[in-house]
Biopython code that builds the backbone (N, CA, C, O; Angstrom):
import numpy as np
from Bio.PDB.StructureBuilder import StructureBuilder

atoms = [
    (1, "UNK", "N", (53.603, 183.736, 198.760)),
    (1, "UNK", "CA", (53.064, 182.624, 199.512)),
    (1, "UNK", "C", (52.227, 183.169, 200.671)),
    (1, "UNK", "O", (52.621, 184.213, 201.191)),
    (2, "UNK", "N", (51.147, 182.600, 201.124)),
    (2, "UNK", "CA", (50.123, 182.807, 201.699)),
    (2, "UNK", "C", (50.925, 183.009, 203.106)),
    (2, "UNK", "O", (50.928, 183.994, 203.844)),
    (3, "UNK", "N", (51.605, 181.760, 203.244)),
    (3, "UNK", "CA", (51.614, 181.206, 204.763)),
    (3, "UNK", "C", (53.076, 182.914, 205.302)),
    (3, "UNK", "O", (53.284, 183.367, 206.427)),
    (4, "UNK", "N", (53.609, 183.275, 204.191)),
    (4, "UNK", "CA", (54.813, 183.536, 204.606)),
    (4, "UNK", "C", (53.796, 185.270, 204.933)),
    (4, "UNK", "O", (54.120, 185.911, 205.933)),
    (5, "UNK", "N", (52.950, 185.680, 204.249)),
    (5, "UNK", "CA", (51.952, 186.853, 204.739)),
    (5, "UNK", "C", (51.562, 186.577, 205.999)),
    (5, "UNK", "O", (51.980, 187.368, 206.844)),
    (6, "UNK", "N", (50.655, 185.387, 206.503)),
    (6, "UNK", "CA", (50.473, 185.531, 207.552)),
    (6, "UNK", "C", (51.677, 185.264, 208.936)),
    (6, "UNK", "O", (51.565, 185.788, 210.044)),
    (7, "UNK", "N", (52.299, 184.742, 208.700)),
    (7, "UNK", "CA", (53.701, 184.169, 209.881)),
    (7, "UNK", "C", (54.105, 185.636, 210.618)),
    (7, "UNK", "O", (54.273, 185.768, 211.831)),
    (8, "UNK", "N", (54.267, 187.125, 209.215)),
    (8, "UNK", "CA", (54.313, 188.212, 209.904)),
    (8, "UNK", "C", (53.583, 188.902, 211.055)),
    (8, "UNK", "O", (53.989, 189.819, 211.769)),
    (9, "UNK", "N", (52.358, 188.224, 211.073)),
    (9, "UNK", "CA", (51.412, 188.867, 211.784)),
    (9, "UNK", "C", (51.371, 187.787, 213.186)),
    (9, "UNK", "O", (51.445, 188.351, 214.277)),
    (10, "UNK", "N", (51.242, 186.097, 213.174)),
    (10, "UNK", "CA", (50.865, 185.383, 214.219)),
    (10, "UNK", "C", (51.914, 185.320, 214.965)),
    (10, "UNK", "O", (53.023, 185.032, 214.516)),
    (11, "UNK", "N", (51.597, 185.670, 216.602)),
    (11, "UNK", "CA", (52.618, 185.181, 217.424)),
    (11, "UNK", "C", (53.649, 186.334, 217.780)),
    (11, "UNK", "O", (54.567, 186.423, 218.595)),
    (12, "UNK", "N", (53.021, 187.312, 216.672)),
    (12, "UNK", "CA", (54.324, 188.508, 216.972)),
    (12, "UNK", "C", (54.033, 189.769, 218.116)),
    (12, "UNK", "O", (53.921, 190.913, 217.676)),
    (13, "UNK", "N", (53.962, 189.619, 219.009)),
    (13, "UNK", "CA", (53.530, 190.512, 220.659)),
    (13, "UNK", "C", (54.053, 191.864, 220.527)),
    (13, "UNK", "O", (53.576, 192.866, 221.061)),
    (14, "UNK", "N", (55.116, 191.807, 219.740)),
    (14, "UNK", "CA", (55.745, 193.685, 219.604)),
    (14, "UNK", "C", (54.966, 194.301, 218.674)),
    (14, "UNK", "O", (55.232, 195.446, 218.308)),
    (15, "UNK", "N", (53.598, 193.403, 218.038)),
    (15, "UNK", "CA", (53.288, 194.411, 217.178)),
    (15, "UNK", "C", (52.281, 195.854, 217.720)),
    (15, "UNK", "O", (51.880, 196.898, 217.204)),
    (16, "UNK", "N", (52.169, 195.081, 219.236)),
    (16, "UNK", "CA", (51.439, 195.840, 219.857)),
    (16, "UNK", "C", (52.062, 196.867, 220.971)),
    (16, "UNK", "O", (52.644, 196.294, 221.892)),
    (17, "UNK", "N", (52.036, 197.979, 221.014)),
    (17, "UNK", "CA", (52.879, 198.464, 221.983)),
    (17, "UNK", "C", (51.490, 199.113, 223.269)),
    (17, "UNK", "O", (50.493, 199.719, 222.876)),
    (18, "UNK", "N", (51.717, 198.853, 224.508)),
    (18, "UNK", "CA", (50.668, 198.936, 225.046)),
    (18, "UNK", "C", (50.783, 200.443, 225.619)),
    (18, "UNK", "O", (51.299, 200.750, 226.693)),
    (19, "UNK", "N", (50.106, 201.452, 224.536)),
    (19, "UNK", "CA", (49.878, 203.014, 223.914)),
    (19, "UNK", "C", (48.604, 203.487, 224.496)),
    (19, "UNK", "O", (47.935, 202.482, 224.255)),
    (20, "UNK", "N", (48.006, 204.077, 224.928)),
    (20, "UNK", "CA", (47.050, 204.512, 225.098)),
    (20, "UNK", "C", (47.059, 206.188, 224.551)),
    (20, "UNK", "O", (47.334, 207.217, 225.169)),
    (21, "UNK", "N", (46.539, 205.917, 222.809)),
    (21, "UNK", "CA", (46.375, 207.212, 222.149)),
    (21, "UNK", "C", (45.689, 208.400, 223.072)),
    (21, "UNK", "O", (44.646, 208.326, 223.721)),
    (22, "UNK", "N", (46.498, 209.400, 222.945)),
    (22, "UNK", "CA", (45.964, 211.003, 223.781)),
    (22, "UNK", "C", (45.347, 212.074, 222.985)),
    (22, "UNK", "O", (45.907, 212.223, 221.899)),
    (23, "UNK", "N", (44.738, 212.560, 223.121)),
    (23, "UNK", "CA", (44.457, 214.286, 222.859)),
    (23, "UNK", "C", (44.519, 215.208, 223.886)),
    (23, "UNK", "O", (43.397, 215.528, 224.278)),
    (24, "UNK", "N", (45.744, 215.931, 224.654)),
    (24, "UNK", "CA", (45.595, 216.699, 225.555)),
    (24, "UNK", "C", (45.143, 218.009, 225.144)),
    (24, "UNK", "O", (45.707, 218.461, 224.148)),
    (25, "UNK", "N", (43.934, 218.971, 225.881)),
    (25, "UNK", "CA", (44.048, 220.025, 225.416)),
    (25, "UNK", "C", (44.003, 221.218, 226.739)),
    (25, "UNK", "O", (43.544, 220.803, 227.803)),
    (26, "UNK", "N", (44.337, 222.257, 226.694)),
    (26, "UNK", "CA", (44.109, 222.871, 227.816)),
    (26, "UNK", "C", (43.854, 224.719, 227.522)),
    (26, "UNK", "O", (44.538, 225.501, 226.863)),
    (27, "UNK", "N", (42.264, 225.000, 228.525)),
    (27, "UNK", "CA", (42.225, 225.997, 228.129)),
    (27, "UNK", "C", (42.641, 227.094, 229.560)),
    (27, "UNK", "O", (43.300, 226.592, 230.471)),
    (28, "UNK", "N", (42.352, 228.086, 229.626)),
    (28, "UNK", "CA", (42.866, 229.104, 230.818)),
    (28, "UNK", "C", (41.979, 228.293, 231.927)),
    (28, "UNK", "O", (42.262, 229.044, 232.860)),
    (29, "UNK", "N", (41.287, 227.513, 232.406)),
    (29, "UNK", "CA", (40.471, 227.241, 233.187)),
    (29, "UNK", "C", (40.825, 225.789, 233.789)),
    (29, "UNK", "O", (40.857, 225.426, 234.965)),
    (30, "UNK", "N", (41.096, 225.032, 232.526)),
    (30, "UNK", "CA", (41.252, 223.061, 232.872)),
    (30, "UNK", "C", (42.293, 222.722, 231.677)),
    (30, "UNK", "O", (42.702, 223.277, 230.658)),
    (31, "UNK", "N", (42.518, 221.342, 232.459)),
    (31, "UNK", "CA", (43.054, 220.525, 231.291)),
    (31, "UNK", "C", (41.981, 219.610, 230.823)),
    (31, "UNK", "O", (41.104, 219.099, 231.519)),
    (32, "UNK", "N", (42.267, 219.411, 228.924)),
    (32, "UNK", "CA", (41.160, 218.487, 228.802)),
    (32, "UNK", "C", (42.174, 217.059, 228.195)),
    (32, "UNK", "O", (43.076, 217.188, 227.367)),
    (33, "UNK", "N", (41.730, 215.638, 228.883)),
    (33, "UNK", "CA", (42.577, 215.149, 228.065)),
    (33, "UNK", "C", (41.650, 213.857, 227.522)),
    (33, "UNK", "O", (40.868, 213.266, 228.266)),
    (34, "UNK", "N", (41.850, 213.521, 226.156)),
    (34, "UNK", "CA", (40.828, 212.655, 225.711)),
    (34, "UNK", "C", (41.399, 211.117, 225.710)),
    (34, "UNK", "O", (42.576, 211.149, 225.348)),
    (35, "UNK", "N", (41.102, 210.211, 225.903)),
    (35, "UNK", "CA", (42.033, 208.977, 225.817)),
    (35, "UNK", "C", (41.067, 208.036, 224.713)),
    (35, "UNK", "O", (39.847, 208.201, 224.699)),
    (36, "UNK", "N", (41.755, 207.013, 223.774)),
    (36, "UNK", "CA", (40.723, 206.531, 223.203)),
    (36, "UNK", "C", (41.129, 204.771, 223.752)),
    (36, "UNK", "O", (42.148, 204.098, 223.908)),
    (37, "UNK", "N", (39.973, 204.632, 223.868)),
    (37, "UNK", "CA", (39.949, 203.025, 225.099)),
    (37, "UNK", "C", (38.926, 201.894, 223.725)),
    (37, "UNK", "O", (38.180, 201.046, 224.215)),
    (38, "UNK", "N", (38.966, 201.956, 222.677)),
    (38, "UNK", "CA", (37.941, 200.969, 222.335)),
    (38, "UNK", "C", (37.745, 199.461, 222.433)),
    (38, "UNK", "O", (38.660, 198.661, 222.241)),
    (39, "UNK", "N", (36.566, 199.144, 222.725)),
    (39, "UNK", "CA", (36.113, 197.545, 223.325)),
    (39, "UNK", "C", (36.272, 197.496, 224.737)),
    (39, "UNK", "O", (36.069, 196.371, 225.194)),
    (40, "UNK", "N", (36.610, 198.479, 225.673)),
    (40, "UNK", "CA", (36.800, 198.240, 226.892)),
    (40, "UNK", "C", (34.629, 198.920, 227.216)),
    (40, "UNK", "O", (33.757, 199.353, 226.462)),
    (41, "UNK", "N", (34.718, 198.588, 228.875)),
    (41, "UNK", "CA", (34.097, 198.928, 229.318)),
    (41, "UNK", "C", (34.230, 200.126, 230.779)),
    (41, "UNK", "O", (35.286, 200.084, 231.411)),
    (42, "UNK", "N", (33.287, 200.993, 231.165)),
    (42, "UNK", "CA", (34.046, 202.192, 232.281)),
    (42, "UNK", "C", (34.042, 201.203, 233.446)),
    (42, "UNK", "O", (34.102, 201.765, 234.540)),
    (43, "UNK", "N", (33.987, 199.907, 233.483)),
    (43, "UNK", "CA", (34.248, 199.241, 234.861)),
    (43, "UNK", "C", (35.933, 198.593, 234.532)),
    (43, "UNK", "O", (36.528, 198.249, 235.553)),
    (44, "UNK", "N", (36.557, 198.450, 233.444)),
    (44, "UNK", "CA", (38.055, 198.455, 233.168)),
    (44, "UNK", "C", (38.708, 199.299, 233.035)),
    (44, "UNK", "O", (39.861, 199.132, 232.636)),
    (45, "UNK", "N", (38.274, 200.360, 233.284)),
    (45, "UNK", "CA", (39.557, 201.325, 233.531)),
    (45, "UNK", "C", (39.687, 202.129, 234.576)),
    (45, "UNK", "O", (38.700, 202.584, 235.154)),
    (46, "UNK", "N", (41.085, 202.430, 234.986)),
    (46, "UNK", "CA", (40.832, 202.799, 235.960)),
    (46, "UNK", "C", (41.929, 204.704, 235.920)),
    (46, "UNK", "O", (43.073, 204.864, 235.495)),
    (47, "UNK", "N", (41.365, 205.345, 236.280)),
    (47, "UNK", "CA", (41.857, 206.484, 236.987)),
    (47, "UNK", "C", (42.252, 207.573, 238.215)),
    (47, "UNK", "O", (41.459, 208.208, 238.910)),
    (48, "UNK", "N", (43.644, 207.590, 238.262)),
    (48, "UNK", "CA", (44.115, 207.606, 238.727)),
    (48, "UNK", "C", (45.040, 208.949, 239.254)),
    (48, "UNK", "O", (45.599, 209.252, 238.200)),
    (49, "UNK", "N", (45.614, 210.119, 240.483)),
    (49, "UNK", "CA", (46.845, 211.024, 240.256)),
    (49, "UNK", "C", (47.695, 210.809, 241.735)),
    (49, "UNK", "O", (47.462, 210.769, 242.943)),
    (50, "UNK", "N", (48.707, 210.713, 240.895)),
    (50, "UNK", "CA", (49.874, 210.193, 241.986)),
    (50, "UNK", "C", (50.820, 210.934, 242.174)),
    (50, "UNK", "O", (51.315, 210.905, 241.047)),
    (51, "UNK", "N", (51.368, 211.496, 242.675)),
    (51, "UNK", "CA", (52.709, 212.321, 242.602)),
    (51, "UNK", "C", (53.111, 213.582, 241.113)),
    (51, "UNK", "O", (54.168, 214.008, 240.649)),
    (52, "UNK", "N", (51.570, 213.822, 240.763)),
    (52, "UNK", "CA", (51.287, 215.157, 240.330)),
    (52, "UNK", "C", (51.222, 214.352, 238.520)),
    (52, "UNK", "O", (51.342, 214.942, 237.447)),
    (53, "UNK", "N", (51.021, 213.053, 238.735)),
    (53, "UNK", "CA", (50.739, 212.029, 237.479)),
    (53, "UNK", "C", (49.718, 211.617, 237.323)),
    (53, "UNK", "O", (49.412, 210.686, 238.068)),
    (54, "UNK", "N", (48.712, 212.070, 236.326)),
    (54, "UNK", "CA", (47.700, 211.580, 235.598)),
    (54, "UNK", "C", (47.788, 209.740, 234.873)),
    (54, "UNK", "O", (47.901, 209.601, 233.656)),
    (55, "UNK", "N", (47.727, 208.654, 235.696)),
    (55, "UNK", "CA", (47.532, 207.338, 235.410)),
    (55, "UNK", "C", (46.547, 206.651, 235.182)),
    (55, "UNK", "O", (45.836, 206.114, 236.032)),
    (56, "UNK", "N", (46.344, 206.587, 233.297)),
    (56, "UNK", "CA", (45.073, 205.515, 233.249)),
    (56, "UNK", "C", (45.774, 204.644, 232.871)),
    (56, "UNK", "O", (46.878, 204.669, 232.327)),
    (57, "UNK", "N", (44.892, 203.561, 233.267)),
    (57, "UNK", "CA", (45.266, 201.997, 233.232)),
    (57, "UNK", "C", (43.840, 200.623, 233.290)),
    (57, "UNK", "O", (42.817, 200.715, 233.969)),
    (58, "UNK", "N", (44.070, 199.913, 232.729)),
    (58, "UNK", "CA", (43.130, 198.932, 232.528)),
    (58, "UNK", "C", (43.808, 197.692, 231.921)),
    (58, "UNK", "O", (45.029, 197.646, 231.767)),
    (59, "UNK", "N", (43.068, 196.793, 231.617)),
    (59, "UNK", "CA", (43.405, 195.336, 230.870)),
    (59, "UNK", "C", (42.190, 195.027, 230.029)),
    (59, "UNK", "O", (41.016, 195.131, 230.383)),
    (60, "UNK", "N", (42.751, 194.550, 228.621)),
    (60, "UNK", "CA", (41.260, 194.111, 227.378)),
    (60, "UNK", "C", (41.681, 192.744, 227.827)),
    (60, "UNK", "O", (42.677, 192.712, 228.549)),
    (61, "UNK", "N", (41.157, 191.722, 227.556)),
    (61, "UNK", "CA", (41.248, 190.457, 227.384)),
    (61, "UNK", "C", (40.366, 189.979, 226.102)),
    (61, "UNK", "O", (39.391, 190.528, 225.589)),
    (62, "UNK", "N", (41.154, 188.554, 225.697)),
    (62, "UNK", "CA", (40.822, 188.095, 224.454)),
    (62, "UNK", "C", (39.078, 187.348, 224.820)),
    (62, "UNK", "O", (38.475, 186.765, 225.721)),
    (63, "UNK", "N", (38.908, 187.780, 223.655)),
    (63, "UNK", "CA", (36.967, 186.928, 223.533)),
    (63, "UNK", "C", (37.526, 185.404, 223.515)),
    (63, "UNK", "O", (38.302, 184.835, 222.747)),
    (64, "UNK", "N", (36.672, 184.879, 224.910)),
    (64, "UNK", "CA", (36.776, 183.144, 224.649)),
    (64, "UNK", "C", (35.972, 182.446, 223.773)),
    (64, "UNK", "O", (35.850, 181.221, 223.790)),
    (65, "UNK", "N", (35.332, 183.316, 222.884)),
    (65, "UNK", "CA", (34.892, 182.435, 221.768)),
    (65, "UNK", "C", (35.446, 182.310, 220.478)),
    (65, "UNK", "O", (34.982, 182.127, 219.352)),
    (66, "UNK", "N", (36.699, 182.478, 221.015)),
    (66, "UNK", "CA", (37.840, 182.341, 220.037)),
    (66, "UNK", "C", (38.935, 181.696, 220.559)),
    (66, "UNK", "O", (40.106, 181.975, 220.304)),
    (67, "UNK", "N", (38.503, 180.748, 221.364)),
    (67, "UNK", "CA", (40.067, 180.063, 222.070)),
    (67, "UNK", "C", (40.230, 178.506, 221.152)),
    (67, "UNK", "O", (41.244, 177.820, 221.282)),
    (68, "UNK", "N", (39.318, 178.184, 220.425)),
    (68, "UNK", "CA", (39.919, 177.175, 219.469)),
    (68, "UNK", "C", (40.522, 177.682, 218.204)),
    (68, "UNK", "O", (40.230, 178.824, 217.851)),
    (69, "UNK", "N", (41.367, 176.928, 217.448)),
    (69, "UNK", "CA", (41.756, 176.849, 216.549)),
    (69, "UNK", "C", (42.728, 177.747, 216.401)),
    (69, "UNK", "O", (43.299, 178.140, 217.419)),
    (70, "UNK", "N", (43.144, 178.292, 215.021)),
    (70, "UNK", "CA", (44.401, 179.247, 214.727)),
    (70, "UNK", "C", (44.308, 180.797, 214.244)),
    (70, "UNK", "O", (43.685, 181.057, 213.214)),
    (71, "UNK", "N", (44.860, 181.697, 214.910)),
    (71, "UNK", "CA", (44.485, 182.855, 214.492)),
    (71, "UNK", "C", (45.199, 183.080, 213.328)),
    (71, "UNK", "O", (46.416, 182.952, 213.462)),
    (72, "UNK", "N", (44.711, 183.446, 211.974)),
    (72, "UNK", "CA", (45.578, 183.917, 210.676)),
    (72, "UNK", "C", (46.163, 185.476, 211.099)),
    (72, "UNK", "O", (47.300, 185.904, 210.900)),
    (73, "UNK", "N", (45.259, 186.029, 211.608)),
    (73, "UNK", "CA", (46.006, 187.670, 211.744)),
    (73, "UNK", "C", (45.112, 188.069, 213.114)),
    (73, "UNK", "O", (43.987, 187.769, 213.512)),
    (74, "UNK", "N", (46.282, 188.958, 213.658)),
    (74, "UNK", "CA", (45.516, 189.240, 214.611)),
    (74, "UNK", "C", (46.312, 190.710, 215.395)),
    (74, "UNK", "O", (47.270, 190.743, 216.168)),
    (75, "UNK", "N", (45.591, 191.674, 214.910)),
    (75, "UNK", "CA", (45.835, 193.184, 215.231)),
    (75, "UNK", "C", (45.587, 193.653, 216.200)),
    (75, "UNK", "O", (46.324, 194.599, 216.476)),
    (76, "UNK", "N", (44.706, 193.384, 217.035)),
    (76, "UNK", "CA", (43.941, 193.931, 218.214)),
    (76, "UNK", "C", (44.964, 193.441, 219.629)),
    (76, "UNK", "O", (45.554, 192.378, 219.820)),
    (77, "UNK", "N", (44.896, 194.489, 220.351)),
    (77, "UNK", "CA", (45.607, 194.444, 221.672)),
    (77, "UNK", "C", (44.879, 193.581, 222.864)),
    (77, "UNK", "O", (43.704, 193.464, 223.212)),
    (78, "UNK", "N", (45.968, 193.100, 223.270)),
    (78, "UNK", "CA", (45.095, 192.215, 224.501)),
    (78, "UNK", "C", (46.284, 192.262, 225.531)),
    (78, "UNK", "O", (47.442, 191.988, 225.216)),
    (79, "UNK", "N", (45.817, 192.701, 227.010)),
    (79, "UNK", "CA", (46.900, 192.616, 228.301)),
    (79, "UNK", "C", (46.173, 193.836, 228.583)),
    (79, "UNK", "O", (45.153, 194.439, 228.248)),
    (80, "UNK", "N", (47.755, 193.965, 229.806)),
    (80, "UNK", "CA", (47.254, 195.297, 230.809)),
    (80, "UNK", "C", (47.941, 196.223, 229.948)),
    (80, "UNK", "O", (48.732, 195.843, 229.084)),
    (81, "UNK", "N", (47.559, 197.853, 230.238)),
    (81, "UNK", "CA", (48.221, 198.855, 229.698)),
    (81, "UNK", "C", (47.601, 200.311, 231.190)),
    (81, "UNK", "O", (46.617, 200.539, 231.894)),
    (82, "UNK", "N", (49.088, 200.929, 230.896)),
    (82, "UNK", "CA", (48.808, 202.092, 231.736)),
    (82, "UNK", "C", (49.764, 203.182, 230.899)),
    (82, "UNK", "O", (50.797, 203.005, 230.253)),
    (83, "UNK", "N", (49.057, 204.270, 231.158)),
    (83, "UNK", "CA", (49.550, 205.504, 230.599)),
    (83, "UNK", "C", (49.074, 206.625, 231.315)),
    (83, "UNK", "O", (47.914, 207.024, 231.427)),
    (84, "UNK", "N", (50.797, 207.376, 232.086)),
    (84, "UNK", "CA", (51.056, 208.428, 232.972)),
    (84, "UNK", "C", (50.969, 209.368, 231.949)),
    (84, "UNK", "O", (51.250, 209.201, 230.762)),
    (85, "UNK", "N", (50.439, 210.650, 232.659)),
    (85, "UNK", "CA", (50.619, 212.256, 231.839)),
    (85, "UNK", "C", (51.233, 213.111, 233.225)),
    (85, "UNK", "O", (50.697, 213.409, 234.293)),
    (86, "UNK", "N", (52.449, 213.324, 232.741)),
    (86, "UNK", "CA", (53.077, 214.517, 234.236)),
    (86, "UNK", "C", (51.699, 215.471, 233.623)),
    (86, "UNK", "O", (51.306, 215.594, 232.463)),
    (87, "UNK", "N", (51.122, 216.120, 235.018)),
    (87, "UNK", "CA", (50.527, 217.033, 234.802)),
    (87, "UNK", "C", (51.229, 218.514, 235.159)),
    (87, "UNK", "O", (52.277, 218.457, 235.803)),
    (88, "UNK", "N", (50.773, 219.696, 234.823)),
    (88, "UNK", "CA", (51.620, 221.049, 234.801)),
    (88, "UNK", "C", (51.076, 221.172, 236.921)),
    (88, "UNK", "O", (50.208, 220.700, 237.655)),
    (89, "UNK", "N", (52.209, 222.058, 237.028)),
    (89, "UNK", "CA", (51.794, 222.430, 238.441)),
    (89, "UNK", "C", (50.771, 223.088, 238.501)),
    (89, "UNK", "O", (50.456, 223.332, 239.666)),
    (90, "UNK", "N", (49.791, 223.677, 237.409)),
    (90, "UNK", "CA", (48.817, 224.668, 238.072)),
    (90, "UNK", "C", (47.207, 223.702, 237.469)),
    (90, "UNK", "O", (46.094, 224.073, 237.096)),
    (91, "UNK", "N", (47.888, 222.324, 237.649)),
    (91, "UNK", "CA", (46.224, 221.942, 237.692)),
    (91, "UNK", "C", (46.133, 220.921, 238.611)),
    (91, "UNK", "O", (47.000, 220.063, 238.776)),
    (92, "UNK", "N", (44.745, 221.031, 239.415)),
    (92, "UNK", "CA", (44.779, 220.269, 240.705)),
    (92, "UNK", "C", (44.345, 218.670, 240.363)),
    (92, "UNK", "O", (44.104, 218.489, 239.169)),
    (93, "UNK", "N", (44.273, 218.042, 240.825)),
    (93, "UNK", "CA", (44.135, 216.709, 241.098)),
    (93, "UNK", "C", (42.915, 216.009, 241.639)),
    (93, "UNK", "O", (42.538, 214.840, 241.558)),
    (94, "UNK", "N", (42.327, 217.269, 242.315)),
    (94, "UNK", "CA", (41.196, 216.780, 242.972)),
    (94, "UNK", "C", (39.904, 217.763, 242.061)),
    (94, "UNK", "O", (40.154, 218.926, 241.745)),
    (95, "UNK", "N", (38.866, 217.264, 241.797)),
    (95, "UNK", "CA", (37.483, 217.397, 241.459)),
    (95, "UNK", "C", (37.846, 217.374, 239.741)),
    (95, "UNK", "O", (38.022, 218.329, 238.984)),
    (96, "UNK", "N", (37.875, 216.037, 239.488)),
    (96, "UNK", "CA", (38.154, 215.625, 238.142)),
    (96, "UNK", "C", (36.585, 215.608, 237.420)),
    (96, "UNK", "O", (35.572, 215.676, 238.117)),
    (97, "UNK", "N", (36.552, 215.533, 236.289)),
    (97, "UNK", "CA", (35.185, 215.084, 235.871)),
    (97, "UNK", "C", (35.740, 213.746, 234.612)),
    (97, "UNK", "O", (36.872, 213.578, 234.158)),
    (98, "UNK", "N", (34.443, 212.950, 234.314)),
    (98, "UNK", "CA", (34.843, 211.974, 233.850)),
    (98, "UNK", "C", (33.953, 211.443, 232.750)),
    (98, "UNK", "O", (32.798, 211.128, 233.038)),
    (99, "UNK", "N", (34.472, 211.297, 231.309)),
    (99, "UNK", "CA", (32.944, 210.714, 230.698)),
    (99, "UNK", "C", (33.322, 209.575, 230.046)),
    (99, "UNK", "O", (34.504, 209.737, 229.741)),
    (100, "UNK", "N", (32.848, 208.249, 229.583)),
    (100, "UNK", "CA", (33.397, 207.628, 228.747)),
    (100, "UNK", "C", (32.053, 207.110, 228.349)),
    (100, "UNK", "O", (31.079, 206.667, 228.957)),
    (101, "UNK", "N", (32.435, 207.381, 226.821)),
    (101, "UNK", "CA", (31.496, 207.008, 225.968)),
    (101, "UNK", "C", (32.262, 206.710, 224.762)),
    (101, "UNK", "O", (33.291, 207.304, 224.442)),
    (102, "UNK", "N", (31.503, 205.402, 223.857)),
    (102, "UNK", "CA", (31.968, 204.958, 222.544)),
    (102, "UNK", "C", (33.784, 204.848, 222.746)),
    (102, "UNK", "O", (34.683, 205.355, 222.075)),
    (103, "UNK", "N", (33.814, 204.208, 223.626)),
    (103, "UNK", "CA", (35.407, 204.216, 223.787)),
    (103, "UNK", "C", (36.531, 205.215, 223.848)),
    (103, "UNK", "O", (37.749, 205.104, 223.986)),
    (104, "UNK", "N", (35.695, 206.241, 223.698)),
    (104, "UNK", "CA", (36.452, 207.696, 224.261)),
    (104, "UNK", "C", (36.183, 208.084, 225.384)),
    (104, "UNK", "O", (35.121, 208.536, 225.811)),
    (105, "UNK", "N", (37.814, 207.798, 226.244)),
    (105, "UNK", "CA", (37.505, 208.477, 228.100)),
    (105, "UNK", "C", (37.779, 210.070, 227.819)),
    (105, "UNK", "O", (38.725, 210.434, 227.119)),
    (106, "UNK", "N", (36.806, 211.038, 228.468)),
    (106, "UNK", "CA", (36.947, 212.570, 228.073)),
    (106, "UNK", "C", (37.003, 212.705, 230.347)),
    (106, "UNK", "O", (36.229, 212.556, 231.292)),
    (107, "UNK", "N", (38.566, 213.093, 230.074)),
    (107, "UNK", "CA", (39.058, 213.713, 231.664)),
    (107, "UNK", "C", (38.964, 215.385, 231.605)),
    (107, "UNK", "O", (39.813, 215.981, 230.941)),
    (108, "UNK", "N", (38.102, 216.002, 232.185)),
    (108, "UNK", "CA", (38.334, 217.167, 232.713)),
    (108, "UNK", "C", (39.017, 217.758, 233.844)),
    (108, "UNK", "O", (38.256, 217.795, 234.810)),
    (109, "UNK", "N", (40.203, 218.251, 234.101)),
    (109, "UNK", "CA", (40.838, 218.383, 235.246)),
    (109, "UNK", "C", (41.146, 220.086, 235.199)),
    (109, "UNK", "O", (41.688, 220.752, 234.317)),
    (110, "UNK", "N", (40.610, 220.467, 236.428)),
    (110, "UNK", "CA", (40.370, 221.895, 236.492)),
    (110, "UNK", "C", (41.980, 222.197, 237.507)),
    (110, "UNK", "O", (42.617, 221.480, 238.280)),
    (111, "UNK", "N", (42.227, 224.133, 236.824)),
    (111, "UNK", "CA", (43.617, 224.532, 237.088)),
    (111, "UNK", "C", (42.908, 225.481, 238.324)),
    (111, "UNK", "O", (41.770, 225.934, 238.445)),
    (112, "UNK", "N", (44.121, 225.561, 239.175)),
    (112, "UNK", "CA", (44.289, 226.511, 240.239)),
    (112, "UNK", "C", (44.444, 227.933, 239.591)),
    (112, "UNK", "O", (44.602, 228.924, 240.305)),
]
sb = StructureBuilder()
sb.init_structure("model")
sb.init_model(0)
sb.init_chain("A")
sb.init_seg("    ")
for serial, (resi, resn, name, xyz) in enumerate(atoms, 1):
    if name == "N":
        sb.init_residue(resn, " ", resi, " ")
    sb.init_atom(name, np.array(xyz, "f"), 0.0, 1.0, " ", f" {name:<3s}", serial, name[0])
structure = sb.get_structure()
């Protein structure tokens, strides 16, 4: 039955866990860490180091040209999300570099 395929999907909020996929990499010099952000824009997100914690964070919101009627399925994340990385003691905090493009944020954070 049709209806009993979609019922799994509408209305169900845990299907989303608010994740912000990583690629950390680090060479003798920096840490590199890649975050993948897609549909956002670099004025929604925000970055952040706090108590030796790497914090990105932002909010997607739903397209209002979709606020009538009934969603049959609906996969895509919508709310706030933040995601801490303890960083190692030997990389500093200050003179980050920053790129975001095609929904990939690329953080360069250089080591002492």
């Amino acid at each position: 039955n049709i209806n009993n395929f979609f019922e799994n999907f509408i209305g169900n909020d845990n299907i989303c866990p608010n994740l912000v996929p990583l690629d950390i990499h680090e060479t003798d010099k920096e840490l590199i860490v890649n975050a993948e952000l897609p549909g956002l824009n670099k004025d929604q997100i925000n970055v952040d180091i706090r108590d030796n914690t790497l914090i990105i964070s932002g909010e997607t919101k739903k397209d209002e040209k979709f606020k009538e009627g009934n969603a049959l399925v609906q996969e895509r994340c919508y709310g706030s999300f933040t995601r801490g990385i303890l960083l190692p003691s030997n990389v500093k905090g200050d003179n980050i570099t920053a790129k975001f493009e095609n929904g990939l944020l690329k953080l360069k954070l250089p080591k002492s």
